[in-house]
C-alpha positions, 0 to 999 in steps of 0.5 A, a space after each residue: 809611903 811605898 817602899 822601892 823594889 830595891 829597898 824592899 829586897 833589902 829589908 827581906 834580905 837583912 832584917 833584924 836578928 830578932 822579927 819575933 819572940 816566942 812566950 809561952 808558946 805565943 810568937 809575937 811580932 817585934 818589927 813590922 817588917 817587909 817579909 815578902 813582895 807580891 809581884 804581877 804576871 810582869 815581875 811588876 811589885 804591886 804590894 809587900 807583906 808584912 806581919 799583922 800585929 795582934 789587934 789588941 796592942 796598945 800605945 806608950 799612952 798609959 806610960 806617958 799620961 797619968 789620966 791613961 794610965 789607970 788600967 796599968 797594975 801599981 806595977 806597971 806603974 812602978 818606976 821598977 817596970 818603967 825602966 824595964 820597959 826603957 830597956 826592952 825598947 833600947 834592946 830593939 833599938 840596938 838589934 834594928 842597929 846591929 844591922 845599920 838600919 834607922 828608925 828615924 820617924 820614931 815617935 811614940 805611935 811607932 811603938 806598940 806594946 803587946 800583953 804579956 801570956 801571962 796574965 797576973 798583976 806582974 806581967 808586962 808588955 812585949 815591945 814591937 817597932 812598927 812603920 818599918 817600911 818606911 826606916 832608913 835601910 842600909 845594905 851592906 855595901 854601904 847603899 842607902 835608902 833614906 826614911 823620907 819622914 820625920 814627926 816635929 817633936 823629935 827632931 834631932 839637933 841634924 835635923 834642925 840644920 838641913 830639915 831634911 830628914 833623908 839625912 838622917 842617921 843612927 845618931 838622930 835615932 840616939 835622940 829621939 830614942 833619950 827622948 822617948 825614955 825621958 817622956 816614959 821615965 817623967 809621965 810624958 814630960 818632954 825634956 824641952 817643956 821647960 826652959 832655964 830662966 837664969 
């Protein structure tokens, strides 16, 4: 979807603290963010600017599926990293809140990971959100400018009352984010893939 001229002046006004880190002498992007518009002779927006992502990002795949993940180190395999890698995605969840935004659509394509500059069995990957034109941004004044999708699988308990997902909030970010972690922490099994039967 395309973000609103509204909206978009909104995200260039408040991003999150932290769009990018520096390893290394390396920057890597952590928010595809709305940085700029490109506007016509009218004033008219025509399009928006982004940050382009290093092409050799990859997807939470190796973490949530055994078969994948055989070109991870045994310690990007180990338990220890995967909680780090937990943490490192509660840390961008917590910096995109600081500023009463919302990821809302935040399925497992939404995250990419970078390789880490240092390139020896202990490196790891730097997390970066993407899809960010299309969050729920909040101004500071209160105003909203709701996500307009949502992918099934993380649907939040407020989503299953109304199925509308410009209603969302933080609070459906919380579930979706216990999601994410439960499926990094158990090789991609969804807490909801079994059901109690006593």
């Amino acid at each position: 979807s395309f973000p609103t001229r509204r909206s978009s002046d909104l995200m260039i006004n408040c991003p999150p603290a932290r769009l990018y880190q520096t390893i290394a002498g390396v920057r890597y992007t952590l928010f595809t963010w709305v940085r700029y518009l490109l506007v016509d002779d009218s004033e008219r927006v025509i399009g928006y600017v982004m940050p382009e992502l290093d092409k050799n990002t990859l997807s939470l795949a190796p973490f949530m599926y055994p078969n994948e993940a055989k070109n991870l180190t045994d310690y990007q395999k180990s338990i220890n990293y995967r909680v780090q890698l937990c943490a490192n995605i509660c840390a961008l969840m917590a910096d995109l809140h600081a500023q009463h935004h919302a990821f809302i659509d935040f399925k497992e394509d939404n995250i990419r990971l970078l390789p880490e500059p240092n390139h020896n069995e202990y490196s790891g990957f730097i997390i970066s959100f993407i899809d960010c034109d299309d969050y729920l941004i909040r101004s500071r004044t209160g105003q909203i400018f709701p996500c307009q999708v949502l992918s099934n699988e993380i649907g939040s308990p407020e989503f299953q009352q109304h199925k509308d997902p410009t209603k969302l909030d933080e609070y459906h970010d919380r579930f979706a984010l216990a999601i994410q972690l439960f499926k990094i922490l158990n090789y991609g099994v969804h807490p909801f893939s079994f059901l109690a039967i006593s």
